[in-house]
C-alpha positions in Angstrom: 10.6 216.3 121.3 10.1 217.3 117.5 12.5 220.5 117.5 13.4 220.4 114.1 10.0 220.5 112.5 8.8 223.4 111.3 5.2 223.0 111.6 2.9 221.9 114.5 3.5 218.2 115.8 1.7 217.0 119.0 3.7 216.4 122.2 3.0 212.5 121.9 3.7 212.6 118.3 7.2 211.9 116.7 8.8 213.5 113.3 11.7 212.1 112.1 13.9 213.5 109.3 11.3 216.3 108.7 14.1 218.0 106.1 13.2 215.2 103.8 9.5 216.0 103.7 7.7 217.9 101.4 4.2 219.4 101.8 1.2 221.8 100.9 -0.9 223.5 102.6 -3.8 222.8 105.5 -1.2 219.7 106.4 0.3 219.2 109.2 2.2 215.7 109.7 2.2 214.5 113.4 -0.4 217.1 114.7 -2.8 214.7 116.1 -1.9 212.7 118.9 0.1 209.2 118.6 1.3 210.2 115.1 4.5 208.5 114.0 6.0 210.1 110.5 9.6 208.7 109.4 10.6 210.1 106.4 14.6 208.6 105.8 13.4 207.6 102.4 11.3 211.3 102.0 7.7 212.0 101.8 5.6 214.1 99.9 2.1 215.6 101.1 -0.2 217.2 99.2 -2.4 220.0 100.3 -5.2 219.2 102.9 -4.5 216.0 104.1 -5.6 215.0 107.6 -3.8 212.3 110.1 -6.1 210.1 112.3 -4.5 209.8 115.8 -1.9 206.8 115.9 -1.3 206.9 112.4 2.2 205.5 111.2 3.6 207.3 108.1 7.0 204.5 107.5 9.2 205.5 104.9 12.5 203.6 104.7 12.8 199.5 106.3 16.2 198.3 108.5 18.4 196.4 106.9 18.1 193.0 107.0 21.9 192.2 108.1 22.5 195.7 109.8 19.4 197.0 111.8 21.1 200.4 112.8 21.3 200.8 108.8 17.7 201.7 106.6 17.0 200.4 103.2 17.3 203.2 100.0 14.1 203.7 98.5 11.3 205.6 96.6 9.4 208.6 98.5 6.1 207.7 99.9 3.6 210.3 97.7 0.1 211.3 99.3 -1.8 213.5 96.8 -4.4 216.7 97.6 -7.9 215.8 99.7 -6.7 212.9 101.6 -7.6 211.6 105.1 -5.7 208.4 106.8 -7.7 207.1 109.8 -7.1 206.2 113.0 -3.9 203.7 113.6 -3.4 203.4 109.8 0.0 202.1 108.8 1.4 203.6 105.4 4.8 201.5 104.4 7.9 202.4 102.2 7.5 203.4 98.5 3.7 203.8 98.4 1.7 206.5 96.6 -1.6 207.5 97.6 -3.4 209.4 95.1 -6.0 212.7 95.1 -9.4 212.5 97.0 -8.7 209.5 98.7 -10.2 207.9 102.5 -7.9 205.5 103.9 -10.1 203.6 106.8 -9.3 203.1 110.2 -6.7 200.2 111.2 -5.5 200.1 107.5 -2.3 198.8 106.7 -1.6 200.6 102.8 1.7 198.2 101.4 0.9 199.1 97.7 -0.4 202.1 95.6 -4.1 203.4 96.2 -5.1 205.2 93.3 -6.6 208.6 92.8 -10.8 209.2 93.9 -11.0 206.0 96.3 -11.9 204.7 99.5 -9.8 202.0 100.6 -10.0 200.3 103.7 -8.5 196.7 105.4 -5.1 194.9 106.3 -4.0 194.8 103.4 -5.8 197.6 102.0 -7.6 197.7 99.2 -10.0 200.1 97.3 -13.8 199.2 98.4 -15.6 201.9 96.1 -15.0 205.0 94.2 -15.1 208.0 95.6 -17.1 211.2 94.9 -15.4 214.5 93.7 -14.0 216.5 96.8 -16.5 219.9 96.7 -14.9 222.0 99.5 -13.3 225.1 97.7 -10.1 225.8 99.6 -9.7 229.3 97.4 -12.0 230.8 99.4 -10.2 230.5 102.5 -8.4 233.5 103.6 -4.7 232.7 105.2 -2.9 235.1 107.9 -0.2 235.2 105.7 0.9 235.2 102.0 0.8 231.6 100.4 3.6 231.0 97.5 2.6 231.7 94.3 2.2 227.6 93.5 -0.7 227.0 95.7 -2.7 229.5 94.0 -4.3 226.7 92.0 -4.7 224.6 94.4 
């Protein structure tokens, strides 16, 4: 279903225009179950970022007078450290910042800064978050990363 992706997508999931996404490392868009990831308008992933199942990842609207047409736009940016819960909805030009929880059954339609928890339909940030304390150096990968993850 998803053979243009280069990375591991669940069977139920669906990946479209994976040549317009960029990502890190310990990320793997559409790997749990449900996961919907449009990226027309791109998006960009940062390093360990995990999908709740049904999560919706929506980078570029129709057009209003053309519906087979989608509206130009910014990338949707998701920094390092960041988990989306279960049937989240991200929409078009939003940027989700570093060391950030999204709740379950959020619908993010604006920018979510860096160190948050955000939760609600619309979301917003409830509290700050704590640093993120796992040190990812210490994990050893079956192959060579590229040099620019090293300080990651």
């Amino acid at each position: 279903m998803n053979p243009k992706v280069k990375w591991p997508v669940h069977f139920t999931s669906k990946v479209l225009a994976p040549e317009n996404i960029k990502k890190g490392i310990l990320c793997d868009p559409g790997d749990n179950f449900n996961n919907y990831i449009q990226a027309n308008n791109g998006i960009i992933f940062g390093s360990n970022i995990e999908l709740g199942p049904g999560v919706s990842i929506i980078s570029s609207n129709h057009k209003n007078d053309n519906l087979r047409k989608h509206t130009k736009g910014k990338s949707i940016t998701i920094g390092n450290n960041v988990w989306i819960g279960a049937n989240s909805t991200v929409l078009p030009e939003v940027s989700i910042g570093n060391n950030v929880i999204i709740g379950a059954n959020s619908l993010v339609n604006k920018d979510i800064p860096s160190n948050s928890v955000a939760v609600g339909n619309p979301c917003k940030v409830i509290k700050q978050k704590e640093p993120y304390t796992e040190d990812l150096s210490a994990i050893i990968f079956n192959k060579k990363l590229p040099k620019k993850f090293y300080d990651f």
